[in-house]
C-alpha positions in Angstrom: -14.2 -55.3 79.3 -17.8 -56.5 78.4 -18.0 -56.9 74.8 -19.8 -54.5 72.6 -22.7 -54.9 70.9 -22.8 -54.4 67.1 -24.1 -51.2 65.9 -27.0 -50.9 64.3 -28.7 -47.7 62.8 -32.3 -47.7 64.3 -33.1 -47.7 67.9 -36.0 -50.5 67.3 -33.6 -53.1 66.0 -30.6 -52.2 68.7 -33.3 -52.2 71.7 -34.0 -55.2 70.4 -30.4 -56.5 70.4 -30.0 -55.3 74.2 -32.8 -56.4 75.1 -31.5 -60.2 74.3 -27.9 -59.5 75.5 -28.9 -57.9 79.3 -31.8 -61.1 79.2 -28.8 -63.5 78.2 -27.0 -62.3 81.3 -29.5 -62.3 83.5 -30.8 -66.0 82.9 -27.2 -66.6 82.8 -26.4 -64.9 86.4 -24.1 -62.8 85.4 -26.9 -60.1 86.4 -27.9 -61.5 89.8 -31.2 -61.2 91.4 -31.2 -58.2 93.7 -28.5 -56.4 91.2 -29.3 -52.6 90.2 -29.0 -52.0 86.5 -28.7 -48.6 85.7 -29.4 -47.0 82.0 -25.9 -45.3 82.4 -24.5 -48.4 83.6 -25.6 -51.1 80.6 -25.2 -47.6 78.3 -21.8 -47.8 79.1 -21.2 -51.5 79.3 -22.9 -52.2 76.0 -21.9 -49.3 74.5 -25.1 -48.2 73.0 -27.3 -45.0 74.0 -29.7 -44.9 76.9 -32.8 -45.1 74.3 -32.3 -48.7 73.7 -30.9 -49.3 76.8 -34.7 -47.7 78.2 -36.5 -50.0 75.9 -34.7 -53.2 76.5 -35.5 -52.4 80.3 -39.4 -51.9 79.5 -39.3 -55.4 77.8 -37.4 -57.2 80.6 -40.2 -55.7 83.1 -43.0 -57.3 80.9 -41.2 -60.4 81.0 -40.8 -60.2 84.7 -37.0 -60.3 84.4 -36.0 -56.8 86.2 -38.5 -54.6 88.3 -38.3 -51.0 87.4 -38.5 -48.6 90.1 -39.3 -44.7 89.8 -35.6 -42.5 90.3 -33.7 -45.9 90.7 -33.3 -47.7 88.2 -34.0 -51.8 87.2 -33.9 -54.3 90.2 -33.3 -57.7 88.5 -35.9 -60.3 89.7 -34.4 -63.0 87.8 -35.6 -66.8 87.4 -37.0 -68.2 90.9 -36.9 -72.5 91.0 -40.4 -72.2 91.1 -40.5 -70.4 87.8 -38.2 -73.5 86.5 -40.5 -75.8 88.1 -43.5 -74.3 86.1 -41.5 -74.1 82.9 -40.4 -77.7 83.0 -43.9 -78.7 83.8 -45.2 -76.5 81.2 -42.6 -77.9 78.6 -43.7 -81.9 79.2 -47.0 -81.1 77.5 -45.6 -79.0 74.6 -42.7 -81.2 74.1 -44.6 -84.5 74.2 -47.3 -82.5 71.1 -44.2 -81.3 69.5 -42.6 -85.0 69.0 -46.1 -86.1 68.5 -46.7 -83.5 65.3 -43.2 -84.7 64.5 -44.0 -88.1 64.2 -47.1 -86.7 61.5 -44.9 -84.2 59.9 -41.3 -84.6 59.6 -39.7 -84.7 56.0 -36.6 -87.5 55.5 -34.1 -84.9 55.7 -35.2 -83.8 58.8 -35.2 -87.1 60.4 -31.9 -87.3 58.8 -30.7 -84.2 60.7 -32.0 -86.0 64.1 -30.4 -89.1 63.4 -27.6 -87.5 62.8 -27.1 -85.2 65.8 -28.6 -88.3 68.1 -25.3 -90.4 66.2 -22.6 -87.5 67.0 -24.6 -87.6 70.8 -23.6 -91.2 70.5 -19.6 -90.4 69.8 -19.2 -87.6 72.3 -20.3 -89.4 74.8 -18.0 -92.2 74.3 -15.2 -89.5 74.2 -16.4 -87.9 77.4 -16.4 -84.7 75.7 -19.2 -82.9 77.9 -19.1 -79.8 76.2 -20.5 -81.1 72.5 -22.5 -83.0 73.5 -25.0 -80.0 75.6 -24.2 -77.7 72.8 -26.0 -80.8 70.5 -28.8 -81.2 73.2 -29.7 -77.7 72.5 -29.6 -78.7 68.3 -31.9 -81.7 68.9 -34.1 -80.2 70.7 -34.1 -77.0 68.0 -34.7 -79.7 65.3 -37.1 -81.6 66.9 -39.0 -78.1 67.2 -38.8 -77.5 63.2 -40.0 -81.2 62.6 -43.3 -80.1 64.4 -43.9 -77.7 61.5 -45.7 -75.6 64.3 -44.6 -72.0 64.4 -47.0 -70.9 67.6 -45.6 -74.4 69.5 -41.7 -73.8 68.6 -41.8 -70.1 69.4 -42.8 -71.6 72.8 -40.8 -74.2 72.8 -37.9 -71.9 72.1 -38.6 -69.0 74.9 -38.8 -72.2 77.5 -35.7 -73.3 76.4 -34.0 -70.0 76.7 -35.2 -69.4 79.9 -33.6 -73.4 81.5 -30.4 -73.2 79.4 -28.2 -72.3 82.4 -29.9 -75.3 84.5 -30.1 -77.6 81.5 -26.2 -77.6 80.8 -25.9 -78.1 84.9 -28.5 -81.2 84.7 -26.5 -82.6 81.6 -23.1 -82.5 83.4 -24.1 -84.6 86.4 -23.1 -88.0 87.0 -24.6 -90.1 84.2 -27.3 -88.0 83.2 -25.2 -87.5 79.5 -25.9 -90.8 78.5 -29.3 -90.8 79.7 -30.2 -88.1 78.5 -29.2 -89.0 74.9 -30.7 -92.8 75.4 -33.6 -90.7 76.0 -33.0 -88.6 72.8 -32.5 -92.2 70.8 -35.9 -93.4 71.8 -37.8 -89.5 70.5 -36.0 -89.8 67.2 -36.8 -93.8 66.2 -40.2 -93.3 67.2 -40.2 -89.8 65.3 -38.9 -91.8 62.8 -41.0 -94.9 62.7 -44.2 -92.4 62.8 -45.4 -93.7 66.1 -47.2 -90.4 67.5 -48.3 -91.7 70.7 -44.4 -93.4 71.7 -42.9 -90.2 70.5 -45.2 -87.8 72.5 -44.3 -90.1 76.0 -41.1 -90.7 74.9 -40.5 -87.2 74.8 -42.7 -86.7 77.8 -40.7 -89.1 80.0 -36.9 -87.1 78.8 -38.4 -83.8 80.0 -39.7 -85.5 83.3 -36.5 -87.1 84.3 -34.7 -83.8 83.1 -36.9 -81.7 85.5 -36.1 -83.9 88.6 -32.1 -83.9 87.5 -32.5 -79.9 87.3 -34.3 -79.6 90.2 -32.1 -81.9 92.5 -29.2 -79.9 90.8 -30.5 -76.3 92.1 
């Protein structure tokens, strides 16, 4: 049974909720492209009413996630490679800015909080344990975000990285590409942390380069 989500008085927030729970599954595939989703259906599936069911579906279709059509319901368009493409290309400029204002900004216990999830990286690698070690390339990349001290440019940031999570945790487990990815994540937080602007903005450039050709040799 699908789980439920939590109940919440007013129709705003709960949309809201639904909204990022049928998007979850979407980027996720458990929605597939192609796949009708009915109001009744995720009413029932995520046991909420059809008003935030109707609302989350008018979001998804500005986002360009489903494709409502008149008497039949949401057709979901999903995430095409090309769209990944884009994003990736998109994310080597605001990444390389955001380890750049990084550089400028951060405070010692942020670089602390780097250093420190670059270190347990480190360890899980050597363990082989796969699974931390994507869960913590999702936290660097979250900190590195906060160390920008750029709300606009982290609110970006953080819609990209929603939108590759699926294809990032496929890129991470290929052959290799753990430990190079957190080399790569070594290299971002010293110069970060020596305030170097420009070798933190290529440094970070250069990760999200190699991580869109793994992804995209991956899909």
């Amino acid at each position: 049974m699908s789980p439920r989500i939590p109940g919440a008085e007013q129709d705003t927030s709960l949309g809201a909720k639904v909204f990022r729970e049928v998007e979850q599954r979407i980027i996720d595939g458990t929605y597939a492209p192609g796949e009708s989703l009915s109001e009744l259906r995720l009413s029932s599936e995520l046991g909420v009413s059809r008003t935030p069911v109707r609302e989350a579906l008018r979001q998804l279709e500005r986002e360009g996630l489903v494709h409502n059509i008149p008497n039949k319901g949401a057709i979901v368009v999903g995430i095409s490679e090309q769209d990944i493409a884009d994003i990736y290309d998109i994310r080597i400029n605001l990444e390389g800015l955001a380890a750049r204002w990084a550089a400028e900004k951060a405070t010692p216990e942020e670089l602390s909080a780097l250093r420190e999830i670059v270190e347990l990286q480190e360890y899980y690698v050597s363990k082989n344990n796969a699974l931390q070690v994507r869960q913590l390339d999702s936290a660097f990349h979250a900190s590195l975000y906060d160390a920008c001290r750029s709300r606009p440019l982290r609110h970006s940031l953080a819609a990209f990285s929603t939108y590759t999570r699926r294809v990032r945790e496929l890129s991470v487990q290929a052959e290799g590409r753990a430990a190079v990815s957190v080399a790569e994540h070594r290299r971002i937080y010293e110069a970060v942390a020596a305030k170097d602007s420009a070798a933190a903005e290529a440094a970070a450039k250069a990760h999200i380069l190699k991580a869109k050709e793994n992804v995209m040799a991956t899909i």
